[in-house]
TORFIRO-11322 format. One record per residue: residue number from 1; residue in one letter; x, y, z of N, C-alpha, C in turn. Coordinates in steps of 0.02 Angstrom, whole numbers, always signed. Layout:
<atoms>
+------+------+--------+--------+--------+--------+--------+--------+--------+--------+--------+
: resi : resn :   n.px :   n.py :   n.pz :  ca.px :  ca.py :  ca.pz :   c.px :   c.py :   c.pz :
+------+------+--------+--------+--------+--------+--------+--------+--------+--------+--------+
:  NUM :    a :      X :      Y :      Z :      X :      Y :      Z :      X :      Y :      Z :
...
+------+------+--------+--------+--------+--------+--------+--------+--------+--------+--------+
</atoms>
This chain:
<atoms>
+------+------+--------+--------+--------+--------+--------+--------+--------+--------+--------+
: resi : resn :   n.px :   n.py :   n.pz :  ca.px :  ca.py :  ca.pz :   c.px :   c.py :   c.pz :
+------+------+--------+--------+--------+--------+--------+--------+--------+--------+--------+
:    1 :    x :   +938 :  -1070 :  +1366 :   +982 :  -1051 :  +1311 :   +942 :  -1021 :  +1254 :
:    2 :    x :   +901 :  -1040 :  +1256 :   +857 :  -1030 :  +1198 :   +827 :   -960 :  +1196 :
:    3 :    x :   +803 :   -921 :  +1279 :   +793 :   -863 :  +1276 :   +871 :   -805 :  +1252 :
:    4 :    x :   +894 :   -843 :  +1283 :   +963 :   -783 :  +1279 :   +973 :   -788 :  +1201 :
:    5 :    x :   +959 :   -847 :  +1171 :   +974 :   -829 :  +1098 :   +931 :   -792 :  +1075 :
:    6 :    x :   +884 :   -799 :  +1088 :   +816 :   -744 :  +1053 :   +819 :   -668 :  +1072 :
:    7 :    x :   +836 :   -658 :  +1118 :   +858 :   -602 :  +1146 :   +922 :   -554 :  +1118 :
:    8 :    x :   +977 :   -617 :  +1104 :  +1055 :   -583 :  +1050 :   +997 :   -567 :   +997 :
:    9 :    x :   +969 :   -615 :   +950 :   +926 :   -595 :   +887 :   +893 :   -532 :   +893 :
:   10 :    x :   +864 :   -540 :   +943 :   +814 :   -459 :   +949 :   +847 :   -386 :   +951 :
:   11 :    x :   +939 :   -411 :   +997 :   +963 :   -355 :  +1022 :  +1011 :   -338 :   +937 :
:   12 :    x :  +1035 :   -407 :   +900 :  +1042 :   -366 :   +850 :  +1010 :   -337 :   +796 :
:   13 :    x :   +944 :   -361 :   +805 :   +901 :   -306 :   +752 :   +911 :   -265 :   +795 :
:   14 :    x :   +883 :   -208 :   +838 :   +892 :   -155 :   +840 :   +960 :   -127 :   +827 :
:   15 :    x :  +1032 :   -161 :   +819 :  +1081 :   -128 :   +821 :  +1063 :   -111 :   +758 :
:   16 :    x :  +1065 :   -156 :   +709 :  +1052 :   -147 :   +634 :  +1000 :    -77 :   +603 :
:   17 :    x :   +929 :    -81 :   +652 :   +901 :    -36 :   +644 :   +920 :    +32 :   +669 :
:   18 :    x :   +970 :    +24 :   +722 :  +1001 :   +111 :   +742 :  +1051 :   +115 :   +680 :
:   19 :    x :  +1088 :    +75 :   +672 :  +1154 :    +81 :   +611 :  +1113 :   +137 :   +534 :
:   20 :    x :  +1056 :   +117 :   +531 :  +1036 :   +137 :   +445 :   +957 :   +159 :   +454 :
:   21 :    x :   +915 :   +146 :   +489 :   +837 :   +163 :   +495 :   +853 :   +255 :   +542 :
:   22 :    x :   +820 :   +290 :   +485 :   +817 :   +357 :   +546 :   +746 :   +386 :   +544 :
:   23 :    x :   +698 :   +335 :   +521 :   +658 :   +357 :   +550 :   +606 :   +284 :   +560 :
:   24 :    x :   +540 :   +292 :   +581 :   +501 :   +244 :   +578 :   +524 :   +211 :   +632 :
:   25 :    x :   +452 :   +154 :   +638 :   +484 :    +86 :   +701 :   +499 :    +46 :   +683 :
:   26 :    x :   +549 :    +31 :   +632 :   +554 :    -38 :   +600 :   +573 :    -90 :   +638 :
:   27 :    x :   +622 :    -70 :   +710 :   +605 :   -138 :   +731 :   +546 :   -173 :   +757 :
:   28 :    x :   +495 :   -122 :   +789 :   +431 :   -190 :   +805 :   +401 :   -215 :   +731 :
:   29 :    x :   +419 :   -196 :   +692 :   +401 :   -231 :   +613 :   +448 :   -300 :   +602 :
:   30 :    x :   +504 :   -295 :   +621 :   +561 :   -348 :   +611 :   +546 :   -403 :   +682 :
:   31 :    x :   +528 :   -352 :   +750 :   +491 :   -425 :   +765 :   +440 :   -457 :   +777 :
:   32 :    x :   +402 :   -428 :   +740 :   +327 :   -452 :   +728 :   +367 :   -527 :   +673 :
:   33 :    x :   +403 :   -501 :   +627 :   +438 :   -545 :   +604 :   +460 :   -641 :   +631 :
:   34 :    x :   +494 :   -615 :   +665 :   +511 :   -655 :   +697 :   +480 :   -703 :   +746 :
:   35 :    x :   +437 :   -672 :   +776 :   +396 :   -693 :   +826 :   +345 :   -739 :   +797 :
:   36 :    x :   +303 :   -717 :   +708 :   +274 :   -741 :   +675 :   +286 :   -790 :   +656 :
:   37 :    x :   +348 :   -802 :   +647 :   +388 :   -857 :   +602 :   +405 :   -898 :   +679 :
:   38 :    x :   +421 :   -895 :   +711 :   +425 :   -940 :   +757 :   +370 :   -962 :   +786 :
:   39 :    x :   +306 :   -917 :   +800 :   +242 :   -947 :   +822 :   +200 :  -1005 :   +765 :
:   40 :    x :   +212 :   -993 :   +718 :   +191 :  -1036 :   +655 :   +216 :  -1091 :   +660 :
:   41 :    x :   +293 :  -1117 :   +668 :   +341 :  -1153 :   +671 :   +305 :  -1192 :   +743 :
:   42 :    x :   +291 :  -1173 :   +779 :   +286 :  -1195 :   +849 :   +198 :  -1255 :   +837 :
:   43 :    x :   +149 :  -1187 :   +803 :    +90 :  -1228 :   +803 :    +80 :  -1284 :   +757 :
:   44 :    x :   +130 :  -1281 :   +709 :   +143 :  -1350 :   +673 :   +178 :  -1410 :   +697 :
:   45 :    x :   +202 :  -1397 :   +730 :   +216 :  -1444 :   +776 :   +179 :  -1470 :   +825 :
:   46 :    x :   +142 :  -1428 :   +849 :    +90 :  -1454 :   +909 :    +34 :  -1471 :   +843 :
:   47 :    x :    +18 :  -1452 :   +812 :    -39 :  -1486 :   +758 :    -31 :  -1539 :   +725 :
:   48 :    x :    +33 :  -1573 :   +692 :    +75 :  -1632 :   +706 :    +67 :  -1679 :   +765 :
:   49 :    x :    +76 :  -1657 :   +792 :    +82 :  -1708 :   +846 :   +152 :  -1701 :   +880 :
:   50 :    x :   +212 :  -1697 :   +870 :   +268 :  -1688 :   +884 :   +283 :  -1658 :   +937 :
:   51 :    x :   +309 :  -1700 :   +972 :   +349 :  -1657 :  +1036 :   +417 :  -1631 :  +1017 :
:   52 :    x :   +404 :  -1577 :  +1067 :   +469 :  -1509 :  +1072 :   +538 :  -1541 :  +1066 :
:   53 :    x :   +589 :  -1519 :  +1033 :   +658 :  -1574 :  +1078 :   +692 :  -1500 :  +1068 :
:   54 :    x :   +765 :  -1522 :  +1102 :   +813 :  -1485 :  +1094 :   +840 :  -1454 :  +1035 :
:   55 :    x :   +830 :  -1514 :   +965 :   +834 :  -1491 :   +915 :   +792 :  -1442 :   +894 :
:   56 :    x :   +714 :  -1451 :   +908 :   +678 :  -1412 :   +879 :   +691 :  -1336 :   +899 :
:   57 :    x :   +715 :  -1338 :   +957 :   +735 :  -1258 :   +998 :   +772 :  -1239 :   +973 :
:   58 :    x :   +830 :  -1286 :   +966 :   +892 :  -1246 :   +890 :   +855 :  -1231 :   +834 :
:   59 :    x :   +806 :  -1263 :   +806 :   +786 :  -1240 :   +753 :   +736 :  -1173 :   +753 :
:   60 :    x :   +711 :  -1170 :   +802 :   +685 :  -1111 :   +825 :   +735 :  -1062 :   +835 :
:   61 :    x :   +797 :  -1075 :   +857 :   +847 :   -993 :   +859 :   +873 :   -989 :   +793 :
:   62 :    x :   +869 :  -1033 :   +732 :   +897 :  -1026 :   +678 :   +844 :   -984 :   +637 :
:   63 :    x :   +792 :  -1019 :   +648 :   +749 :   -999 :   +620 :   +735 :   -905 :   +633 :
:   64 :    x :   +726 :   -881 :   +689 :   +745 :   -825 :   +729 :   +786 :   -771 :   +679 :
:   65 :    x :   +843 :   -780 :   +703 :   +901 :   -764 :   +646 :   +885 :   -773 :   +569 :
:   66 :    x :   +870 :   -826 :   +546 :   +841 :   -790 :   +473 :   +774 :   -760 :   +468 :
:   67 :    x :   +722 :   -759 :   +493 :   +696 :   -711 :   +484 :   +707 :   -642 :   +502 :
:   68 :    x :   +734 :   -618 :   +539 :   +779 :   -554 :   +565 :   +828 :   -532 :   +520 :
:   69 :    x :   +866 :   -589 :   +488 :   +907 :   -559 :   +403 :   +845 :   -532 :   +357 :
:   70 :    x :   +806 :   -593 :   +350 :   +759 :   -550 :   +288 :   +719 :   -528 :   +289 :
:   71 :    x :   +714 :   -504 :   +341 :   +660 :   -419 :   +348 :   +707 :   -374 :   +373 :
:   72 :    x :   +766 :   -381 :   +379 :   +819 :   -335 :   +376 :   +848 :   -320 :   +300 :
:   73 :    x :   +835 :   -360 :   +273 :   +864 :   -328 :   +208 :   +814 :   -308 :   +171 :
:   74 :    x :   +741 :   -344 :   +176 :   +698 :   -305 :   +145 :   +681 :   -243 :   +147 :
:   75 :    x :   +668 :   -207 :   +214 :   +661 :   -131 :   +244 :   +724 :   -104 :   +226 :
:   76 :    x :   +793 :   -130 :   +235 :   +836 :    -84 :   +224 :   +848 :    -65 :   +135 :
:   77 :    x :   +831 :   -108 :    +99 :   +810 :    -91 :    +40 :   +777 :    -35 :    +21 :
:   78 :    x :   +718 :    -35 :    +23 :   +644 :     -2 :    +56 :   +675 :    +85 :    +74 :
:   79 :    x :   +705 :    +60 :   +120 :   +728 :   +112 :   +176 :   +774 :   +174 :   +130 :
:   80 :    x :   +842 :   +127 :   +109 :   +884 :   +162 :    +20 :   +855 :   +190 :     -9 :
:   81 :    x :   +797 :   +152 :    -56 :   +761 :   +189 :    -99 :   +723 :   +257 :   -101 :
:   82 :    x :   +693 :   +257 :    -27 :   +653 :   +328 :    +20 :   +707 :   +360 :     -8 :
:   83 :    x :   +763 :   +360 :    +20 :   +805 :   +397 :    +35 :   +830 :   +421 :    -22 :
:   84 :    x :   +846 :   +384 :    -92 :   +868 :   +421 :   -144 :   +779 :   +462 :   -163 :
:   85 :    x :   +734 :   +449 :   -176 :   +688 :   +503 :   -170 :   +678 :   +555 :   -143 :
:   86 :    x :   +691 :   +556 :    -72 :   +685 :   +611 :    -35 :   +745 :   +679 :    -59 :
:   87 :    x :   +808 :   +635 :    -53 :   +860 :   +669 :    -96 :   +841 :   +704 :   -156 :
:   88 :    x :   +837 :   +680 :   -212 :   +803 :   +672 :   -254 :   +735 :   +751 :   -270 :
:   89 :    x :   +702 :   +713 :   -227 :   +633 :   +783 :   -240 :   +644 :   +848 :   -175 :
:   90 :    x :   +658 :   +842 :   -128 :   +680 :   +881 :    -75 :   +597 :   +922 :    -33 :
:   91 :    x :   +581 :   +894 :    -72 :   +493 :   +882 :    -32 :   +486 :   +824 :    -19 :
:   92 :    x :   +407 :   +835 :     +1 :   +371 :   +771 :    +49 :   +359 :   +740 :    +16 :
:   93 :    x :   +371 :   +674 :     +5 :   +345 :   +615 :    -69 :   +286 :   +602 :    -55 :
:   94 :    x :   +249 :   +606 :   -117 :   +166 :   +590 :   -132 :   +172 :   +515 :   -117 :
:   95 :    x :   +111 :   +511 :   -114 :    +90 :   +429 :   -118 :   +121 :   +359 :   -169 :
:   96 :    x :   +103 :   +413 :   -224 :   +129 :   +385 :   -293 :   +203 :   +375 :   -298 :
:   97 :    x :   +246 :   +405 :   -248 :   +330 :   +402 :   -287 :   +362 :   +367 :   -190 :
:   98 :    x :   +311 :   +351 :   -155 :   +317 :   +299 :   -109 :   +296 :   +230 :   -117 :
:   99 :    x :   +253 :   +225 :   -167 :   +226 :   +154 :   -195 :   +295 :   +136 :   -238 :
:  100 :    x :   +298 :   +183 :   -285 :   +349 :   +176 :   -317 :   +424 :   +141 :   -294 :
:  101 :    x :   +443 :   +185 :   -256 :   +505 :   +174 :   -232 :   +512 :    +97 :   -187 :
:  102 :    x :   +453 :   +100 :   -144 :   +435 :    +25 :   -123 :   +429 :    -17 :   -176 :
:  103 :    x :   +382 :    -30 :   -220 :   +393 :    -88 :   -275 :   +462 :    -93 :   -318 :
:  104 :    x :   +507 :    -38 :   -298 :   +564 :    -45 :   -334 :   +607 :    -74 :   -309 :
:  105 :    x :   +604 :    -57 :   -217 :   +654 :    -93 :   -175 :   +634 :   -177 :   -190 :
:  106 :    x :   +574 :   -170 :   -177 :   +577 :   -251 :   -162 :   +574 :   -290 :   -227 :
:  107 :    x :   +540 :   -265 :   -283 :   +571 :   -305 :   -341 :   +637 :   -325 :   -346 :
:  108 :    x :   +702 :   -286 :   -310 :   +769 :   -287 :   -323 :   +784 :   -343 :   -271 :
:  109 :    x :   +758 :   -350 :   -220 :   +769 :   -383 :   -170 :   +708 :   -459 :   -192 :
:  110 :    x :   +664 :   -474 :   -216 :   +624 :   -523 :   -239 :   +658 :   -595 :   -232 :
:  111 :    x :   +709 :   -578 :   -299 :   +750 :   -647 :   -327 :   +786 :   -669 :   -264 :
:  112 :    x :   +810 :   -615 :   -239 :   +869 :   -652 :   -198 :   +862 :   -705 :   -124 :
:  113 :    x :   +785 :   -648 :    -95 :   +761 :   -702 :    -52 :   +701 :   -767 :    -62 :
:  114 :    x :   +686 :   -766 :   -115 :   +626 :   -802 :   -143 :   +682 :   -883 :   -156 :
:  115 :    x :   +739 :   -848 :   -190 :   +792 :   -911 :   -207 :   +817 :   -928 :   -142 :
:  116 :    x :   +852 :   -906 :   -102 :   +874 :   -924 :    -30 :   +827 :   -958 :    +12 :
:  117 :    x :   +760 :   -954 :     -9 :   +683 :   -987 :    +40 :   +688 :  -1054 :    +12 :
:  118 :    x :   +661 :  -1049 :    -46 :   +648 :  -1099 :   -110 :   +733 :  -1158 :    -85 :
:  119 :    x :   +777 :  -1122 :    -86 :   +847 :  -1165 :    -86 :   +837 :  -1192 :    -21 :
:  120 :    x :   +815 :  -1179 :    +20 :   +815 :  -1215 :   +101 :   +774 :  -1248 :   +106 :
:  121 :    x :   +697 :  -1250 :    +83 :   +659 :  -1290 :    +82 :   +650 :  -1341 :    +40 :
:  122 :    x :   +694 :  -1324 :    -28 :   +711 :  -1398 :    -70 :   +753 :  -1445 :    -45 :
:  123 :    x :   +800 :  -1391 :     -1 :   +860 :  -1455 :    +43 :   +826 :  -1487 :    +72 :
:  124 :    x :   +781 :  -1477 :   +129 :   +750 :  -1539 :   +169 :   +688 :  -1572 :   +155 :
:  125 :    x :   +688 :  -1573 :   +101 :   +629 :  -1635 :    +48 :   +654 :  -1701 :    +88 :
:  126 :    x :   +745 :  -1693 :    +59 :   +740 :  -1786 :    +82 :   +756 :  -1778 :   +142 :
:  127 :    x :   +774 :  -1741 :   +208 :   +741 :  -1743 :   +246 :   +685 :  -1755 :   +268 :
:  128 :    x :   +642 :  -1725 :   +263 :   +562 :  -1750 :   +266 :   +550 :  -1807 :   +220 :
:  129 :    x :   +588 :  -1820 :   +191 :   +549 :  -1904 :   +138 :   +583 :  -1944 :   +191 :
:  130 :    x :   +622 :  -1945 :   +244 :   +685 :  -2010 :   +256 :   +639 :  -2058 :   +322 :
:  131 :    x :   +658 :  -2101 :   +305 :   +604 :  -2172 :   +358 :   +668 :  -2173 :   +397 :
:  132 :    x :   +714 :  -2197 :   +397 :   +764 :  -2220 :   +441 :   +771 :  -2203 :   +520 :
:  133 :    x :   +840 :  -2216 :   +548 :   +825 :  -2226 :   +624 :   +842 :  -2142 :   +645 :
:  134 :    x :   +817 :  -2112 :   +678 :   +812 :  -2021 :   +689 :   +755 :  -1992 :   +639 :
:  135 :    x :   +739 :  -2029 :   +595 :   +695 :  -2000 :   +566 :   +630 :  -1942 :   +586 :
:  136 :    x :   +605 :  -1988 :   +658 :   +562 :  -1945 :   +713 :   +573 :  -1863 :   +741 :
:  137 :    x :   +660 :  -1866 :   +753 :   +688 :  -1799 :   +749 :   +668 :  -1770 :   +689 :
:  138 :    x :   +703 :  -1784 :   +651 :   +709 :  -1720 :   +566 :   +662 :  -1708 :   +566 :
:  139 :    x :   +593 :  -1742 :   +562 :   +545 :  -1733 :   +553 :   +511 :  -1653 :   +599 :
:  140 :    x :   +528 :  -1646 :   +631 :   +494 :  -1604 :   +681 :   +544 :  -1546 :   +657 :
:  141 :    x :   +602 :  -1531 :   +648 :   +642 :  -1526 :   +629 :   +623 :  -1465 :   +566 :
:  142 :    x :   +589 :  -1518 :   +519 :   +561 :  -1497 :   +461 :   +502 :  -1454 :   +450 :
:  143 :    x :   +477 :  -1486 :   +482 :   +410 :  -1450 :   +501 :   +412 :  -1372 :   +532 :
:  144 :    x :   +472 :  -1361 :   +569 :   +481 :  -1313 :   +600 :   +511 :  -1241 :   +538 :
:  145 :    x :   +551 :  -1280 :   +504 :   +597 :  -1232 :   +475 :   +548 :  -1233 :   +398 :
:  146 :    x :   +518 :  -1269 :   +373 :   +482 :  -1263 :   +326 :   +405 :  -1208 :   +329 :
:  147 :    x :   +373 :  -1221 :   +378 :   +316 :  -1171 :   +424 :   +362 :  -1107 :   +431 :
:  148 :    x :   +413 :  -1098 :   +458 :   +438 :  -1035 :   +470 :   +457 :  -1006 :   +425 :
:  149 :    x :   +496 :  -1016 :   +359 :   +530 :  -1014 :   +319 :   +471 :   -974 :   +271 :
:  150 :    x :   +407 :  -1003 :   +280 :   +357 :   -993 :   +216 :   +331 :   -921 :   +251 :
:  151 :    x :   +309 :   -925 :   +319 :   +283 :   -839 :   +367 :   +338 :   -789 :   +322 :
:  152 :    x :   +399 :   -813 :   +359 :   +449 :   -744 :   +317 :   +440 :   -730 :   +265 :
:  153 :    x :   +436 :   -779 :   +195 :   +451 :   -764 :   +134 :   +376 :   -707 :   +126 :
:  154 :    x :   +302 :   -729 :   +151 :   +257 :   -724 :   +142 :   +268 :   -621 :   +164 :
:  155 :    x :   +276 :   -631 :   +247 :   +282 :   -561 :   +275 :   +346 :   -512 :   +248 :
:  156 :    x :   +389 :   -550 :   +224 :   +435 :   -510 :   +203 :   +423 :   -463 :   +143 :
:  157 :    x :   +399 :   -506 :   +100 :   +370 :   -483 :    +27 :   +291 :   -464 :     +5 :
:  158 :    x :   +264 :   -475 :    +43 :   +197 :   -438 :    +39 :   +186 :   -406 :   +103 :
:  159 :    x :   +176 :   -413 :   +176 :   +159 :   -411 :   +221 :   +199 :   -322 :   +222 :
:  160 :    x :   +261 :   -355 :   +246 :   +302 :   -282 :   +266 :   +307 :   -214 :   +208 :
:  161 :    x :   +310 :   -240 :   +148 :   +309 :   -203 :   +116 :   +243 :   -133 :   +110 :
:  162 :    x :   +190 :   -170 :   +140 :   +137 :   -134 :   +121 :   +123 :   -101 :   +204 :
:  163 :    x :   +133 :   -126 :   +253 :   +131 :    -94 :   +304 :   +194 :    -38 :   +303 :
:  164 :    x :   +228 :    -38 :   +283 :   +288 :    +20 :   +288 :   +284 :    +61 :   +242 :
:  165 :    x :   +248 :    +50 :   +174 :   +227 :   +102 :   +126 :   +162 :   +127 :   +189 :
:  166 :    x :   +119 :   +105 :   +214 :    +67 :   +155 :   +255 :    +94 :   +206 :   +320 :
:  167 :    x :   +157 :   +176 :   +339 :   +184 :   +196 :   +394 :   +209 :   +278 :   +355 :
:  168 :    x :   +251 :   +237 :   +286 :   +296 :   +299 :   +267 :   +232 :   +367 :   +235 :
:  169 :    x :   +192 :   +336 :   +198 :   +141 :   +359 :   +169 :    +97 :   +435 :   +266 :
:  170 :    x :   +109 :   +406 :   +301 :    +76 :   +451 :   +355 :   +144 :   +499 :   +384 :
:  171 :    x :   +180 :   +475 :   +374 :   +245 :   +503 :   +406 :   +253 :   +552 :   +352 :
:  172 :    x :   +255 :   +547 :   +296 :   +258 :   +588 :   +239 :   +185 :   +657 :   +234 :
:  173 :    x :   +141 :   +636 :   +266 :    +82 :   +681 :   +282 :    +82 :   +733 :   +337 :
:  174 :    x :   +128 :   +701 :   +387 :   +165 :   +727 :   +458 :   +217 :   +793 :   +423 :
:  175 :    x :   +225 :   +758 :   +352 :   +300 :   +821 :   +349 :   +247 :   +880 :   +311 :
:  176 :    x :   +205 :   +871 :   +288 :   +184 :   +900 :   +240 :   +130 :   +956 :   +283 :
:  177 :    x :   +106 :   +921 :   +336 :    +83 :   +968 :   +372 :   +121 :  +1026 :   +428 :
:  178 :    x :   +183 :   +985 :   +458 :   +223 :  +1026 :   +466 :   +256 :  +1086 :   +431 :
:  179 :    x :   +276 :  +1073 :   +372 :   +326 :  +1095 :   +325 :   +251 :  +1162 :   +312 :
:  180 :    x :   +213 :  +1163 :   +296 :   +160 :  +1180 :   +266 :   +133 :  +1243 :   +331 :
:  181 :    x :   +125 :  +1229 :   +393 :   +124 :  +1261 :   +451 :   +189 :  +1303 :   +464 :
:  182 :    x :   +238 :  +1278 :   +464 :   +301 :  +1355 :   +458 :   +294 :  +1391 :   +396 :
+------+------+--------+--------+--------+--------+--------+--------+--------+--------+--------+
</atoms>
């Protein structure tokens, strides 16, 4: 079950990425994403000590799914902004007004997933504080979605941002040599 869920996750990033991305590979960026955030999630657990359960596999497809939202909204941010530039100048954007437009997307986008991280990982404090009887579950539980939770916030907001300004930054060199050759 657990593959076929990872698999819906994967198959709807790319829908998402045909819907609004027209250029670039943003999905192996979205699942480098994912894959990150779940491999992190996984070695904390084996570094713990904790064995795998069923829960933890749900928490692994949840986990999945939000990181796939927020590197979907980060790039598609990202992605807008290009786009009112390109509009905008009707040439090849310099370096300078691709930095730009990137630190603009994701400043706009900052608050919203920094608070949505921060809000999930304050929820399961008393989770992770609780002694009681299941306690052994949550615990693993926690570990999973807290490790994963921190990869995304980390790749979403520094990571991706700066690999897709280099992507756009060469793709933008591609036009310039083209454009420049006719």
């Amino acid at each position: 079950i657990a593959d076929i869920s990872h698999v819906w996750v994967y198959a709807n990033i790319y829908e998402n990425e045909l819907s609004w991305a027209k250029e670039g590979d943003l999905f192996e960026m979205q699942l480098t994403g994912v894959l990150d955030a779940t491999s992190v999630g996984i070695r904390l657990v084996y570094f713990l000590g904790f064995n795998l359960s069923v829960a933890v596999y749900i928490d692994f497809i949840a986990l999945a799914g939000k990181a796939a939202k927020t590197g979907v909204m980060i790039l598609k941010f990202i992605d807008i902004e290009i786009s009112r530039q390109r509009r905008h100048n009707k040439t090849p954007l310099s370096i300078k007004e691709i930095t730009s437009a990137i630190e603009t997307a994701t400043a706009m986008r900052f608050r919203p997933v920094t608070i949505t991280a921060f809000s999930t990982m304050i929820a399961l404090i008393p989770i992770m504080l609780a002694t009681g009887s299941g306690a052994d579950v949550t615990h693993r539980i926690e570990v999973t979605v807290l490790g994963g939770i921190l990869t995304v916030l980390v790749l979403s907001l520094l990571v991706f941002p700066v690999l897709y300004s280099l992507m756009l930054q060469f793709q933008e060199q591609y036009r310039k040599k083209t454009t420049w050759q006719q």
